[in-house]
N, C-alpha and C positions, 0 to 999 in steps of 0.2 A: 849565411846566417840561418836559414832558413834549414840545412844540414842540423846543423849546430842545435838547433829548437828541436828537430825532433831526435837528436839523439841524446840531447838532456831529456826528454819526455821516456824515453825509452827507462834511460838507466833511473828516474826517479819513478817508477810507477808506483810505487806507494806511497807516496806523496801527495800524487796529484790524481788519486782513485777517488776520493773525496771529489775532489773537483771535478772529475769528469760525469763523478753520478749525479751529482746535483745539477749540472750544464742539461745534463739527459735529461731528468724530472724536469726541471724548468724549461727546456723548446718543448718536453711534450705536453705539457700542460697547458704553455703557452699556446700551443698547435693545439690542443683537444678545445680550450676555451675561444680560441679565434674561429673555431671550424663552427662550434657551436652559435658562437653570436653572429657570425655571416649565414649560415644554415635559417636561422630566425629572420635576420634580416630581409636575407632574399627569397623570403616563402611565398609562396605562391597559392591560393584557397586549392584545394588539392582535385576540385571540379568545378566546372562553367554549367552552373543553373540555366546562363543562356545562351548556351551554345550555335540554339539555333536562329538566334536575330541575327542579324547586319550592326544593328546599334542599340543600345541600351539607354534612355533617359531615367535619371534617379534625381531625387531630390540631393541636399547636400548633408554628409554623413560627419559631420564635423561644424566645429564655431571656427570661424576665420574672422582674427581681427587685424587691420592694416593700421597701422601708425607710423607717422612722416615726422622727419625732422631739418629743420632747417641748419643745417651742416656751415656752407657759405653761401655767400652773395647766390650762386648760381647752380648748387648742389642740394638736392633734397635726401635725404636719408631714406628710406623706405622701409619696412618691419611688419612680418606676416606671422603671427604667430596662430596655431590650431590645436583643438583641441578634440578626439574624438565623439561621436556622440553613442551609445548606448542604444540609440531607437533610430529610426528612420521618419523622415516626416514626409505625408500624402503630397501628391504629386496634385494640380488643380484637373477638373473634370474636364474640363474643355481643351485643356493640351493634346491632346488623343487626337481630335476634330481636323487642329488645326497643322498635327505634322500628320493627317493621314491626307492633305492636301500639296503634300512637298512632292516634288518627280521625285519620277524613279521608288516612289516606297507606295510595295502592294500589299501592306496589313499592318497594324498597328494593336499589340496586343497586350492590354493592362493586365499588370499583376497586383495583388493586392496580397502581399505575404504579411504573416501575423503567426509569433510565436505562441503556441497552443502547448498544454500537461493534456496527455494519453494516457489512459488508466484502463485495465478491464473492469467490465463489472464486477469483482471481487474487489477492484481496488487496487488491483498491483499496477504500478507504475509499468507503462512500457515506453521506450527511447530509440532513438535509431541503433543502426551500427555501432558497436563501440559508444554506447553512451553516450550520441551523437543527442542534440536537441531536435524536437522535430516543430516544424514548421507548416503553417497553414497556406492554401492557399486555393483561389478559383479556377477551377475545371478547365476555364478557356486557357489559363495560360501552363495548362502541362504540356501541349507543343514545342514549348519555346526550349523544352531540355534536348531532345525531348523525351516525355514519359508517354508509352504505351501501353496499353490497356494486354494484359496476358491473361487475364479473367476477367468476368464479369462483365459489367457496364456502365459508363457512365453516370454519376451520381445524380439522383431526384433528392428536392428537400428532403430532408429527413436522414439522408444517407452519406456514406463516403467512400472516398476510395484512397488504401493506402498502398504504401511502396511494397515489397517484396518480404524487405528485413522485419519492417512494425509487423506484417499478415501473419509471422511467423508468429507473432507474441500476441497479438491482438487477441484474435477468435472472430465471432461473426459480428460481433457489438463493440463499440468503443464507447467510455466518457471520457468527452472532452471541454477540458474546463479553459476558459479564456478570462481576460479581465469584463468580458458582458454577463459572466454565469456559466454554469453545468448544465451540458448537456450528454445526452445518450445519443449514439446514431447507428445506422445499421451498413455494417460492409456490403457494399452494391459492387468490386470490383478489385482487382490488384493489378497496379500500374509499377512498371520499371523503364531506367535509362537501358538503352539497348548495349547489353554485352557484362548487366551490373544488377544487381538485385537493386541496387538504391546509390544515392549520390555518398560519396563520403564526406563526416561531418556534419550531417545534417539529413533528418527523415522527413518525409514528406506525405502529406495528407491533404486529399484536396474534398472543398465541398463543393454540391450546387452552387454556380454564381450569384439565384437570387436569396443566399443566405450569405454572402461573403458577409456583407457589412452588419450584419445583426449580431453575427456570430463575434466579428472580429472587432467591431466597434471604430473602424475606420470611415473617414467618409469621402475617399479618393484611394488611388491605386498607388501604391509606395515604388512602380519603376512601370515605366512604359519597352516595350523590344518592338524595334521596327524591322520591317520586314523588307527587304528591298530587292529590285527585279534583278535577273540573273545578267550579269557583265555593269553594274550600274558605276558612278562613276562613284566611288564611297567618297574621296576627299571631297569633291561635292556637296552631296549627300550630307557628311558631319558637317560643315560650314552651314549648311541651309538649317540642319537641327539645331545648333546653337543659338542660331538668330532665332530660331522659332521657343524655344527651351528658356528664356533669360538665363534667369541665376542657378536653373537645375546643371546638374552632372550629367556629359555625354561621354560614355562611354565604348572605344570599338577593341579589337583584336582581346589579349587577353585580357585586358583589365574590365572587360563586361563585367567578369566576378566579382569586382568591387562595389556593381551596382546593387549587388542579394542585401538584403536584413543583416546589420552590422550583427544579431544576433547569430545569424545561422554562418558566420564566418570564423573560421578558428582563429582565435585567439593567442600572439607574440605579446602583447606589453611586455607584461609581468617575466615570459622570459628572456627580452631582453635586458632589462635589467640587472637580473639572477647572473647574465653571463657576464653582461658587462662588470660586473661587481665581482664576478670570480677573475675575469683579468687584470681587474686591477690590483687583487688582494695577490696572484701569480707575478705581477713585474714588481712589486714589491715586494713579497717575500723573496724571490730572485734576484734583487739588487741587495738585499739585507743578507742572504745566506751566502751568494756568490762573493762576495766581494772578502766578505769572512773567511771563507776555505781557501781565496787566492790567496790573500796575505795572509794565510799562517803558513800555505806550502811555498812562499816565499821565505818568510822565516828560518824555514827550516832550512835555506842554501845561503847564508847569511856567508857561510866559511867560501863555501866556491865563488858567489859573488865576489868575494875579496880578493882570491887566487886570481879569478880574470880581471881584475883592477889592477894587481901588481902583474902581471904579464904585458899588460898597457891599452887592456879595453876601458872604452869610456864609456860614460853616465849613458850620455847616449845610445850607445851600444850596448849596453844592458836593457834599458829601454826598450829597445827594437826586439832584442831576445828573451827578455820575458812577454813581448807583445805577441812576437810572434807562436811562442807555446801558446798564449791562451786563445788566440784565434784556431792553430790547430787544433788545440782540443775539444773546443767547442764543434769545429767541424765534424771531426768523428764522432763526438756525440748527436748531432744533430742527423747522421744517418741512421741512428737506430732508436732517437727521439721523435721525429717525424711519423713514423710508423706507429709507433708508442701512441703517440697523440690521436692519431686517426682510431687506434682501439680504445682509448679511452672516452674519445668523445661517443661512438656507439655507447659502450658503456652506460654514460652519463646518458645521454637521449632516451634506450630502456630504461634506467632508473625513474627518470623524470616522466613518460611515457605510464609509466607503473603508479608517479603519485599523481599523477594526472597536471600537472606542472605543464606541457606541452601538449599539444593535440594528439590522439593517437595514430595521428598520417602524418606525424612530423618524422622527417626523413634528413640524415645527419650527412650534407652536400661537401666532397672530397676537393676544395679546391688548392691547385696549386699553390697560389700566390702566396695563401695563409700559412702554407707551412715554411714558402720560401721568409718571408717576414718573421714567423715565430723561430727557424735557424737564424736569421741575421741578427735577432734581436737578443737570443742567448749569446751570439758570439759579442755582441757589443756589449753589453753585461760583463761576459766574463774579460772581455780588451779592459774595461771601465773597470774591474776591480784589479787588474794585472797595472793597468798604471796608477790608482790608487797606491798601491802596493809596492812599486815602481822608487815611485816619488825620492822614498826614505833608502828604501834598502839598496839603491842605487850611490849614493853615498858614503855607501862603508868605506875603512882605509884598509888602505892594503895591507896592512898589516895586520888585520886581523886575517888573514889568511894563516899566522903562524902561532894564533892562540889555539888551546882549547876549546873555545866558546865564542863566536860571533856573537857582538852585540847590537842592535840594529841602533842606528843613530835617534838620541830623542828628538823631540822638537814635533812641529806642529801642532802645536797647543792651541795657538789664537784662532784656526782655522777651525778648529770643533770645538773651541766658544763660541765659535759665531755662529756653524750651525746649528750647535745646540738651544743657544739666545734667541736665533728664528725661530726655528722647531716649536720650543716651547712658546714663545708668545705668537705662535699661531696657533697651537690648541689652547692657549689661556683664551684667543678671542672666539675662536669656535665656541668654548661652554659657555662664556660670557654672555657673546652677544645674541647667538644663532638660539629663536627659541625652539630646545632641545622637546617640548613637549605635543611638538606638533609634529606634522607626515616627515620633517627631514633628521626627527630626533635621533632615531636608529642611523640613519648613513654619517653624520656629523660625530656619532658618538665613535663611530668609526674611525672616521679622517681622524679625529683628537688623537683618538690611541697611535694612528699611524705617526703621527708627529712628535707624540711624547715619546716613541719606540726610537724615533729616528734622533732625538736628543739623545738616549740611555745610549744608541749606537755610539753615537760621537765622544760621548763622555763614559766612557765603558771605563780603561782602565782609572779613571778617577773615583768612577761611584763603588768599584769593584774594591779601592783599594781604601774608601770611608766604611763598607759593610764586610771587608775580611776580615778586617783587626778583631771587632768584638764577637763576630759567628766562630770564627776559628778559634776564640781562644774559651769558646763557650763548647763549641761541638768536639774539639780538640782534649779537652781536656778528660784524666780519666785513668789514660796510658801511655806510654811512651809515643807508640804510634800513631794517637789524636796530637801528641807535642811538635813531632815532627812533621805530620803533617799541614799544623796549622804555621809552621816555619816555611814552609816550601809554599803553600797559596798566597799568605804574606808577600813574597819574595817574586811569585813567579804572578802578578797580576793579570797579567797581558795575556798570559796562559788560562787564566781563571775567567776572562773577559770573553774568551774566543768560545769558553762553554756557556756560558750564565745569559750572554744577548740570546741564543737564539731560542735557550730556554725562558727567557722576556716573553718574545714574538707569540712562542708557540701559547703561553699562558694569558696571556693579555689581549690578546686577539678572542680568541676563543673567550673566555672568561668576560669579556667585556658585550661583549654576541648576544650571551648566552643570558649570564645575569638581567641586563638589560630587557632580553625578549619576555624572562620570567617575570620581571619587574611590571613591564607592560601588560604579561596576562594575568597577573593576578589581581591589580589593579581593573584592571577589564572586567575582572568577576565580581570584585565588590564592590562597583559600580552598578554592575545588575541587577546583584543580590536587594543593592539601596534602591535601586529603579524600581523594582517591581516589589517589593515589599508590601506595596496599601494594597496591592491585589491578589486572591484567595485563590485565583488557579489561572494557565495559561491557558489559552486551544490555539490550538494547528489542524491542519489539514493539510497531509504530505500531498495531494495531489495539484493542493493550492485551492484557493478563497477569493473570489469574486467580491467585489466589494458591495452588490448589492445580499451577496449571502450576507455577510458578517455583520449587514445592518441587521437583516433579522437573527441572526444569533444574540447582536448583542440587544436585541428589545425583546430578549425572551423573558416570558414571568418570573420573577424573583431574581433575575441583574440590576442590581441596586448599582452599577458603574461600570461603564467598558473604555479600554481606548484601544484602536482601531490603528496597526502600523502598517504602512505600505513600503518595503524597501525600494529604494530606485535610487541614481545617480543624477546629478545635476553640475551645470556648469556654471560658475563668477568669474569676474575679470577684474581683474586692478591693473592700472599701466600699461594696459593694451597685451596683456598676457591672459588667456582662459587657463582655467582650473579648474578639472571634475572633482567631485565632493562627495561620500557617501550619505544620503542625507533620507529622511522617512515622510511619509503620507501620514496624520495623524487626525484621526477623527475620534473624539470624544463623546458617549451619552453615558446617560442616568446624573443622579445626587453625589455619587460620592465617587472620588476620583481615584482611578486603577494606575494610574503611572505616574509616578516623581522623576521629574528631570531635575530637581535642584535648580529651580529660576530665579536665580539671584537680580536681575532685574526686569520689570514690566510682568506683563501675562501672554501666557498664549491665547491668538487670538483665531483665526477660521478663516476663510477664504477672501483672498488677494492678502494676507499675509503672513510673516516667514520668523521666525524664530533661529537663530544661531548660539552654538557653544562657544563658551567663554575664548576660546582658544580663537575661532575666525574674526569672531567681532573684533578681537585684540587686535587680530593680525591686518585686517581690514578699517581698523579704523571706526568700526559702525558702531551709532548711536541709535537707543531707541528713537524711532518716528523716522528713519532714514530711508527711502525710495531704494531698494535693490533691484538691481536687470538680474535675472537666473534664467538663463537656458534649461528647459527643461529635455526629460529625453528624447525625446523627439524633432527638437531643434527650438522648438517656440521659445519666443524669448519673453518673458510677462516681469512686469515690472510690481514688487512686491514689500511691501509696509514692514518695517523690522517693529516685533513686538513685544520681542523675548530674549533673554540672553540665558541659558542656563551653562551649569555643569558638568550634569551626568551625560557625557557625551559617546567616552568609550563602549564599546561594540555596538553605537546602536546610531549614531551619524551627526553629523556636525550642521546640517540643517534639518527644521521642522517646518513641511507646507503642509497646505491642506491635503487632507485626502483626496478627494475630490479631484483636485487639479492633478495628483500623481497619475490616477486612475484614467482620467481622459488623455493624458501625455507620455503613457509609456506603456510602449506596446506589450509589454508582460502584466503590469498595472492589474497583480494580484497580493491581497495580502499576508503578511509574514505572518503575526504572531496579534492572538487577541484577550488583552488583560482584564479579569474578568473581577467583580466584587461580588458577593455574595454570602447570606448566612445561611446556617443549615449544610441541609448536603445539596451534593447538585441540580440542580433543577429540570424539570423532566424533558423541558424541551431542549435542551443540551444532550443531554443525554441516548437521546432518541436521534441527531442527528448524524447520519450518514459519515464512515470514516473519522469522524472528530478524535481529535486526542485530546486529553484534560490531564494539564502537568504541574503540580504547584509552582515550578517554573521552568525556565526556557535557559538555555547556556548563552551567553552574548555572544552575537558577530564576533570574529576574531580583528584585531587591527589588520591583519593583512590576513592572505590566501594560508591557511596551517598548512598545508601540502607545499607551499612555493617557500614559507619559511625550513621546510622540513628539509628541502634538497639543495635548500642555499646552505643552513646549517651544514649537511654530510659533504659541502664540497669546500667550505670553508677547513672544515676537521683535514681532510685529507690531504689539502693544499697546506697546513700549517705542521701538521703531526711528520709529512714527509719528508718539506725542507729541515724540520728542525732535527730529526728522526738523523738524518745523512751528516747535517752542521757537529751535532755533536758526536756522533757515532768518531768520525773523520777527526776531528778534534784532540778528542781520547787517543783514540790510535797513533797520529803522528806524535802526540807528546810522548805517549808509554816508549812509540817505538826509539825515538833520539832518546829515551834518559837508560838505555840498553847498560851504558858506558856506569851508570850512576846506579844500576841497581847490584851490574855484578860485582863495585866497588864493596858496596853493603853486602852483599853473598859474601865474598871472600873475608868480612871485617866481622862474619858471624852470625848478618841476621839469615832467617831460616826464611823459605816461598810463605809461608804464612805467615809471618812478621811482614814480609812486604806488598802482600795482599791487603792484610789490613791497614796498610798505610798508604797504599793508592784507592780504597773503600772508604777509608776518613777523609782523605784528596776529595774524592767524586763526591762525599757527604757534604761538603763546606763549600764547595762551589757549586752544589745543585742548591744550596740553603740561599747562596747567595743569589743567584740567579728567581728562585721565588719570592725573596725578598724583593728583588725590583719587579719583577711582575705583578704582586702586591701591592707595591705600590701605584704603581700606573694604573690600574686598575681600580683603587681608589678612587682614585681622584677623577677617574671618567666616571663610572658608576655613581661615585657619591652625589657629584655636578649633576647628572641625568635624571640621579632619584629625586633630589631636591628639585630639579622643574618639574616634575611630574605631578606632584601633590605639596611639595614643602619641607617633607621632611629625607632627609640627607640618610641614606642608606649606605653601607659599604658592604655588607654581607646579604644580598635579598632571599638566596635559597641554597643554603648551609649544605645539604648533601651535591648541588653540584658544585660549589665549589672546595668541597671536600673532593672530589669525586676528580676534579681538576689538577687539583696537588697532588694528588696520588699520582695521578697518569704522569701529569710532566716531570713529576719528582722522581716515580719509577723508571722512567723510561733515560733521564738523565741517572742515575746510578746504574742501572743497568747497563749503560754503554761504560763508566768508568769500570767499570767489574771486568768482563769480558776480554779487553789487551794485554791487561798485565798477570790474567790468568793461561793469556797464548802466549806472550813474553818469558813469563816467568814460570816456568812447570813445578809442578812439586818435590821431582826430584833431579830438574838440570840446574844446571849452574849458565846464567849469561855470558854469553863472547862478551869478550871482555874490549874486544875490537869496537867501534863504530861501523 
């Protein structure tokens, strides 16, 4: 049998070149997005801050909530759910004392790390490496890298000392601004890790100890590194730290790096997700394209399946031998997908690397497994469409072995009503229920289209054969050759099915992405626009604002109103689940008020209480006068008076505390943006201030990272534009190439290569029309459901040149592929074998 497979393979190769390039695009894809999201998974901080302790004590860098369930009589449930935190919280003063009294540990050295903006005094921003953040910390604990002194000396008040890479940028003076204030200080030294200018990821400056806490606004050490005698027993040793430690984090071997400033560590969320979502969007488009290309190069041996039916091969045995093609083919592809994939994922890594999407020490990790899984999984795919495919064409009578024309058996109808009956009332309940206007609106609006695609798949020749009759006899009409052609799309559905789905996928995916992202940002702008509206000018300060500066900004002579934002993140929990939230520090002075959030109910009120967007209090339940727990950045958890519920939420965060409490609880606990009232022109003490920028306004927060949506976008395109790029390209070609018999009947009865050109041009016309017609639709009906949660009112068009811009591409690129076959078929002046 297995003979048999691959010498059917041989003699159809243009049959199944389609099928094999797609099998290739989809393991390498699968392979560059599996390398990708295991390469993030299993990252590693790319340097150990504490290389040189034994043990590392840190407070705890996340909310851990445990919740039990009573399962049966004698079964408890148990549920841990975590959520990271954004800051670090101080470790107590007296921990130090009491593990510097544990055997075997000969020093116990606190660090007290705090993310600090470096500026020269002209104001230029300076950053580590690679646009690395840089990080504060006390003199005592550069041993613990260790950092060595390569100039200078040791830092006195007043002074610092920085790494190698900042000294390059610095000069002899730095200001450095914290959430306590701007200060100036003077280079007294340049310290590096030994064999490195500076650690990667993260720049380091360190001051005098007796300024750490003035400077940093801390008032405990954010990780203790113990130091322990040579040969000691470490298992030991960690058991006596934990007891001594409670609820703090001990840390040995590599994972000490988990103890640094969750700031100064690089940064996976965001690309985890990015990749996970590109694998998912890859086994789907995979299952959607693959399964298409098996069952039309099935199709196309409809007459030899018949021949081995009347020779006396069974269902069976066809079975086994289209199984066995498609696992061979897959295999061959999968040796030159594999490779493929490993280049692509580089690729993708610099891409991302370039939008800053990724750290720029993220390193794209070759594991075998990944690629063995992304081969086994194109080869199940394409088995999974080969017996799809199977099912029907395995049924022919044998006598059709002695027609003209193999026609494959109908039937299976009930079976793609049902998927399609699923399909669809799983995205009816996705837009229905799931509110589309909150963090999960974009992933959901997603899943929808994937379900609505996966009905149009099932019901292809049906929906193909409601929108041919009136396109064809619209776009058809004119000239002979729109008449015949809208004769032959009529007739040949299942032909016209096999183009138009994957020209669905490619439009409807994209288009659904796309519109939606615009929907949300423009939305996001006139939300600003109306935010900031009562006030006469923004300021900023690129190097960043202390929040005791921005008090005196905003009590300068002639500020008739300010309000004061602090961006930071916070944690809520419902049902023993935390959730971080992007949410603002807000402090208000003067008469007349500089920011509109649209507070549809209560007031904002000041410290120990919190204000939420319409959207969390929904989703949460909360009434004004409600006790809310919020973790703040740092970990503290303070229980906080709901007082507020507004609207204008978009780019600017879904909770309001006080300033105040942001400032004291996150270790950046600098302010963003300060809205200013005022008549006249500016006032002089604005004016006069140091770096200030004065902007009649500011762009809002984006809803997510614009660089992380930039390179989900370019990977979705490429993942969609490809499979569909190959579906239909493959499509075109085997139909041109079987109606060989049928065009040179038409040569010989008269028509001329341009008479049959333009009749496979009106073919490719009416099945690419039809194919954007259901993309159209489906796209509708997401779009429209998402526009309507968003504000209310039901959109189907948000931004007319992309998706003009959309129908072009997919419209062009499917006529272009019908053009092209029957131009290498049909020459201008041969005539078609008249043979098969």
């Amino acid at each position: 049998m297995i003979r048999l497979a691959i010498g059917t393979l041989r003699r159809h190769r243009g049959v199944y070149l389609g099928t094999f390039v797609a099998a290739l695009l989809a393991i390498a894809l699968l392979a560059s997005g599996g390398l990708l999201l295991a390469s993030v998974l299993t990252a590693r901080p790319p340097a150990d801050r504490f290389a040189a302790a034994t043990v590392v004590v840190a407070g705890p860098h996340e909310v851990s909530i445990t919740t039990t369930q009573q399962k049966k009589k004698d079964k408890v449930k148990t549920k841990v759910k975590t959520e990271q935190l954004t800051g670090a919280p101080t470790l107590p003063v007296r921990l130090a004392d009491r593990l510097k009294t544990l055997p075997s540990v000969t020093a116990v050295v606190a660090d007290a790390a705090f993310p600090v903006r470096v500026s020269a005094p002209d104001g230029r921003a300076v950053r580590g490496a690679d646009g690395a953040p840089v990080i504060g910390h006390g003199w005592v604990s550069a041993p613990l890298t260790p950092y060595t002194l390569r100039s200078g000396r040791a830092p006195q008040p007043g002074e610092v000392v920085v790494d190698a890479e900042l000294a390059r940028r610095a000069g002899d003076t730095v200001v450095i601004t914290t959430r306590t204030g701007t200060r100036q200080f003077r280079v007294a030294g340049v310290a590096a890790p030994a064999g490195r200018d500076a650690l990667p990821a993260q720049g380091a400056i360190f001051l005098a100890d007796a300024e750490v806490a003035a400077v940093s606004g801390t008032d405990g050490p954010t990780a203790l590194a113990i130091v322990a005698e040579p040969g000691a027993d470490q298992a030991a040793l960690v058991t006596a730290v934990r007891e001594a430690a409670g609820d703090a984090g001990v840390f040995t071997g590599d994972d000490r790096a988990r103890a640094d400033l969750p700031g100064a560590l690089p940064d996976y969320i965001a690309p985890i997700s990015i990749f996970g979502f590109v694998l998912g969007l890859t086994g789907f488009a995979a299952v959607f394209v693959l399964t298409g290309t098996v069952t039309l190069g099935v199709r196309q041996r409809l007459r030899e399946l018949a021949l081995l039916r009347a020779v006396g091969a069974t269902p069976r045995q066809l079975r086994r031998l289209l199984g066995y093609e498609s696992v061979l083919l897959s295999a061959v592809a999968s040796l030159g997908g594999a490779p493929l994939g490993i280049v692509l994922a580089e690729a993708v890594a610099a891409r991302f690397r370039q939008l800053g999407v990724v750290p720029a020490q993220f390193e794209v990790r070759v594991q075998g497994f990944v690629l063995v899984a992304a081969a086994v999984a194109g080869m199940l795919v394409t088995l999974a469409g080969a017996r799809l495919a199977a099912r029907r064409a395995v049924r022919i009578a044998p006598t059709q072995a002695l027609t003209e024309t193999a026609i494959a058996p109908t039937g299976a109808l009930l079976p793609r009503l049902l998927i399609a009956a699923v399909t669809t009332a799983g995205a009816i309940t996705l837009l229905a229920l799931v509110p589309l206007d909150g963090p999960l609106g974009m992933g959901m609006s997603f899943v929808a289209t994937a379900l609505l695609l996966s009905a149009v798949a099932a019901l292809g020749p049906l929906l193909v054969r409601l929108l041919t009759g009136p396109l064809s006899r619209i776009l058809g009409a004119g000239s002979a050759a729109g008449w015949l052609a809208g004769l032959v799309t009529r007739a040949e559905r299942r032909r016209v099915a096999a183009v138009a789905v994957p020209l669905v996928l490619m439009f409807a995916v994209n288009a659904v992405m796309l519109l939606n992202n615009a929907l949300v940002a423009d939305l996001t702008e006139a939300e600003q626009a109306a935010r900031t509206a009562p006030a006469t000018a923004q300021l900023s300060v690129p190097a960043g604002l202390s929040l005791p500066d921005a008090r005196r900004l905003a009590a300068t002579g002639g500020v008739t109103g300010a309000a004061i934002t602090l961006p930071t993140r916070v944690v809520v929990a419902q049902g023993g689940k935390p959730q971080d939230y992007a949410a603002q520090g807000l402090l208000t002075t003067g008469t007349e008020s500089a920011l509109d959030l649209a507070v549809r109910a209560g007031t904002l009120g000041g410290p120990g209480t919190l204000a939420a967007s319409a959207y969390l209090a929904r989703q949460y339940d909360w009434r004004i006068g409600d006790r809310v727990p919020v973790w703040l950045a740092d970990g503290h958890q303070v229980p906080l008076r709901l007082t507020a519920v507004y609207d204008r939420a978009r780019g600017f965060g879904d909770l309001v505390l006080d300033a105040g409490v942001v400032a004291a609880h996150d270790p950046a606990g600098l302010v963003g943006v300060i809205a200013v009232r005022y008549s006249g022109g500016v006032p002089d003490g604005l004016a006069d201030f140091p770096g200030l920028r004065i902007a009649p306004t500011v762009a809002a927060a984006p809803g997510g990272d614009v660089s992380e949506q930039q390179g989900g976008w370019e990977l979705m395109m490429i993942i969609s534009l490809g499979f569909t790029a190959i579906a239909v390209v493959n499509t075109f070609a085997i139909a041109t190439t079987s109606r060989r018999r049928e065009y040179a009947g038409l040569r010989l009865a008269g028509a001329t290569p341009g008479q049959l050109h333009r009749l496979a041009g009106r073919e490719a016309l009416i099945t690419v029309a039809v194919g954007l017609a259901l993309g159209m639709i489906v796209t509708s009906v997401v779009v429209g459901t998402f526009s309507a949660a968003q504000d209310g009112h039901a959109r189907v068009i948000v931004d007319i040149p992309t998706y003009l811009a959309m129908l072009a591409g997919v419209g062009g690129l499917g006529l272009l592929a019908g053009a092209l076959p029957i131009r290498l078929v049909v020459g201008r002046r041969s005539l078609p074998a008249s043979g098969s």
